[in-house]
N, C-alpha and C positions, 0 to 999 in steps of 0.2 A: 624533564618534561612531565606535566602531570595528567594524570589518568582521568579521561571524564566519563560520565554515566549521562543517561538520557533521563528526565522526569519521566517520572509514569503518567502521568495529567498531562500534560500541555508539550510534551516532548523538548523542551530547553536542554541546552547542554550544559551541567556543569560539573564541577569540582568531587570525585568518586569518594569524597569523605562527608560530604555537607548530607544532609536529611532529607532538607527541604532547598527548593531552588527561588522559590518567593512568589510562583503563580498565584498564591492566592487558596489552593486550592485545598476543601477540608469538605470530610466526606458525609452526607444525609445521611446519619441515620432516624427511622423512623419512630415514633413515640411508642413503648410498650403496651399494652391493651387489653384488659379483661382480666383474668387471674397475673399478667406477667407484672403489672402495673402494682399488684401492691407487694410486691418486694421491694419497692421502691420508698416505701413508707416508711415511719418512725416507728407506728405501730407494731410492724414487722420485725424493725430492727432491735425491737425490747424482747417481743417473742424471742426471736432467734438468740440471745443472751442470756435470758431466764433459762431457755431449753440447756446451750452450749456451759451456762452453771451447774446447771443441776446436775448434771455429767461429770463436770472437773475437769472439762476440754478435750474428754476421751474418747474415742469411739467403741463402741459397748459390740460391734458387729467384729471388729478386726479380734478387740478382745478374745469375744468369743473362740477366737480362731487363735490365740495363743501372741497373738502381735498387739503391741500395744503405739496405739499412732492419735494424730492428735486429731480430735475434730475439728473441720473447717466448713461443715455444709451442715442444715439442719435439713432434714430429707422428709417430706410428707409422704407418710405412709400408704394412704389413698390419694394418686395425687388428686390437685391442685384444680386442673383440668378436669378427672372423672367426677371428684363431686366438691364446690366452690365452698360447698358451707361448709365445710369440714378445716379449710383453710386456715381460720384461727384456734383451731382446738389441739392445744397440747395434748392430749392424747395420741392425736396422731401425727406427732414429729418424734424425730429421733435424731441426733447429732452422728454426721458420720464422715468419716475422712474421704479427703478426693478420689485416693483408691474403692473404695467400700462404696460409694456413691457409682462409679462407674458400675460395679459390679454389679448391685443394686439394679439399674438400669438394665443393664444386659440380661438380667434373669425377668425383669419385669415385660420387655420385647420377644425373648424366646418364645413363650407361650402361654396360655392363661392359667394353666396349671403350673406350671415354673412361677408365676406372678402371687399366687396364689401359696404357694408353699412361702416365698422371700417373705411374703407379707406378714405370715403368721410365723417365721423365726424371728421377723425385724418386731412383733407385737411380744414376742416371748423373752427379748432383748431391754423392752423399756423399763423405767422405773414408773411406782404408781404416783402418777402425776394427780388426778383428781380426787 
């Protein structure tokens, strides 16, 4: 006898191995907008590789710390959001790994002084791009 599941959309019952049941059903997501919209670009996509070159695909942040991991995010330094025009200036990117990008983050939230310190190790980290 075989085991069924209920859809999560339209509640059908079928077969506990199958994905999809055939509702139809596929989910809105909404258009990106403002700085989110041009990571979506070509333009971007060259930045982001000229930066993750210049590197060697390594992140200069773990480094620092004795671990050597691969870069997979190119992280603006101010972001993106605080000032847009800053957006395309390699100066202030940095390639950094999924970990180091978390961490990144979490000191940037803590406090403005914690924000503040990351910014100026992540600045003491880069090579001179310009």
């Amino acid at each position: 006898m075989p085991i069924y599941k209920r859809c999560p959309h339209c509640g059908k019952r079928m077969p506990a191995g199958d994905f999809k049941c055939g509702c139809g059903y596929k989910r809105e997501y909404s258009k990106p907008e403002g700085t989110r919209a041009l990571y979506h670009s070509k333009r971007w996509q060259k930045l982001r590789d000229s930066i993750l070159k210049l590197y060697s695909g390594i992140d200069p942040l773990a480094k620092s710390k004795g671990r050597i991991e691969p870069a997979s995010t190119v992280h603006h330094i101010i972001t993106a959001e605080e000032n847009p025009k800053l957006f395309w200036t390699p100066s202030n990117l940095i390639p950094l790994s999924r970990a180091s990008h978390d961490e990144v983050h979490v000191a940037y939230r803590a406090s403005e002084e914690s924000k503040q310190t990351m910014q100026a190790l992540l600045r003491s980290l880069q090579k001179n791009i310009e």
